[in-house]
C-alpha positions in Angstrom: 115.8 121.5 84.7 114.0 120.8 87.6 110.2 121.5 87.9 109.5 124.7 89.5 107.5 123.9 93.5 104.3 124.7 94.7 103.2 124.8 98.0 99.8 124.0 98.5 98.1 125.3 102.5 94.6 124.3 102.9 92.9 122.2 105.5 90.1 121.1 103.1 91.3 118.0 101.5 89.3 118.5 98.4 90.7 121.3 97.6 94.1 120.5 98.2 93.7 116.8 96.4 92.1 118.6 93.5 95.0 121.2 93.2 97.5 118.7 93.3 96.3 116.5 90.8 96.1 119.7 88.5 99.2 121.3 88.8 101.3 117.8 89.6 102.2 117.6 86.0 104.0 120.9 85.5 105.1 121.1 89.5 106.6 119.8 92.2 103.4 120.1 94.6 103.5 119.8 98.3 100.8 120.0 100.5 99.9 121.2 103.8 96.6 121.7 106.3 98.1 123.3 109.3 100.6 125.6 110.9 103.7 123.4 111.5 103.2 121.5 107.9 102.9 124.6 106.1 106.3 126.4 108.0 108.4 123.0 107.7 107.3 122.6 104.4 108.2 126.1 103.4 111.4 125.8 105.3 112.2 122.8 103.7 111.3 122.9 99.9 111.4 126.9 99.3 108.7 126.7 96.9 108.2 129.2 93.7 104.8 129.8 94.9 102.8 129.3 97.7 98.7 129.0 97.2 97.7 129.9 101.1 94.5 129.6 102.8 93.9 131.8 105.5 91.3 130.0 108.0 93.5 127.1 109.5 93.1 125.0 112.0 93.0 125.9 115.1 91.5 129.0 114.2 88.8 128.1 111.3 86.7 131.0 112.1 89.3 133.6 112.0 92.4 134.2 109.4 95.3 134.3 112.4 97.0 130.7 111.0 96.9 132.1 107.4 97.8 134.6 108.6 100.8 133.6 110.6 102.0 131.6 107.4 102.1 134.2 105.2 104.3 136.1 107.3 107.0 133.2 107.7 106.7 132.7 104.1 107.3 136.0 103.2 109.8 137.0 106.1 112.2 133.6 105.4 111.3 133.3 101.5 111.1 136.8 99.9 111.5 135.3 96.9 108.6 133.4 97.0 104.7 133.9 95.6 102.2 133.8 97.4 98.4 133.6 96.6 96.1 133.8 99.3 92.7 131.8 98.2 90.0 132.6 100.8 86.1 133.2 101.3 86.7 135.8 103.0 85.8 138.7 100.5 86.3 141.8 102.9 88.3 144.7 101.3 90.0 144.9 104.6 91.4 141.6 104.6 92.5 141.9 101.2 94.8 145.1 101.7 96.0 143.4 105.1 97.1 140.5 103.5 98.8 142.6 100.8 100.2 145.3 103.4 102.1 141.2 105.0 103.4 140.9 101.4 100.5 138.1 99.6 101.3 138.7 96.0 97.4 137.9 94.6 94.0 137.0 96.3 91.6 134.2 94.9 88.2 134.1 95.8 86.7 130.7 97.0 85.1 128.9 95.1 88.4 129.0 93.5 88.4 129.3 89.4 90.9 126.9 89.1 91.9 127.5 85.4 92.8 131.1 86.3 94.7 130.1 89.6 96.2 127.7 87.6 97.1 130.4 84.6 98.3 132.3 87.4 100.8 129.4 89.3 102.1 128.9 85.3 103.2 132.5 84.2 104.5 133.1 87.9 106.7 130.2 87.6 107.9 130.6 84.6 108.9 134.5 85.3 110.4 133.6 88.7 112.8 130.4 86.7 113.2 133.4 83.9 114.7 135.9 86.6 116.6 133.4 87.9 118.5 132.2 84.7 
């Protein structure tokens, strides 16, 4: 059985290096830090779940990019998780990125063991459903 894929978006490469190393035992983990990696990357490896930043490059300051990608993801990829991770802690940006179909929110700093917790029991319902 093949490992279930996680799609990594974040243009800090700490967090992304430190996710990876993480979940690369249980996953297949791709990574991405902007726009056009994130949608071929998507496109290409239809991950299980999708752990999205929203302040990309080359909008840091506001969540459009994030935004954008979550969109894609869940427009082409319904089947498909998605966790938005984000320092943003507004209410408002919370219930818009669940109004565009995000499936969770993490607060950064992220608690990795619960993200992780999360990725895990995701995964394994999405493979379950499947079979």
């Amino acid at each position: 059985m093949t490992k279930p894929k996680v799609l990594i978006v974040d243009d800090d490469v700490a967090i992304t290096q430190q996710l990876f190393w993480t979940l690369c035992d249980e996953f297949e983990v791709m990574t991405a830090n902007n726009l056009s990696s994130a949608i071929r990357r998507a496109t290409i490896y239809e991950p299980d779940v999708a752990i999205l930043d929203l302040h990309l490059p080359p909008t840091l300051d506001a969540p459009d990019t994030g935004l954008r990608i979550l969109d894609y993801v869940k427009g082409h990829l319904p089947a498909s998780q998605v966790f938005v991770a984000s320092s943003d802690p507004s209410g408002e940006m919370r219930r818009e990125c669940v109004r565009r179909g995000a499936d969770g929110f993490f607060d950064k700093p992220l608690d990795v063991e619960r993200l992780v917790a999360t990725v895990r029991r995701t995964a394994v319902a999405r493979r379950l459903a499947a079979a």
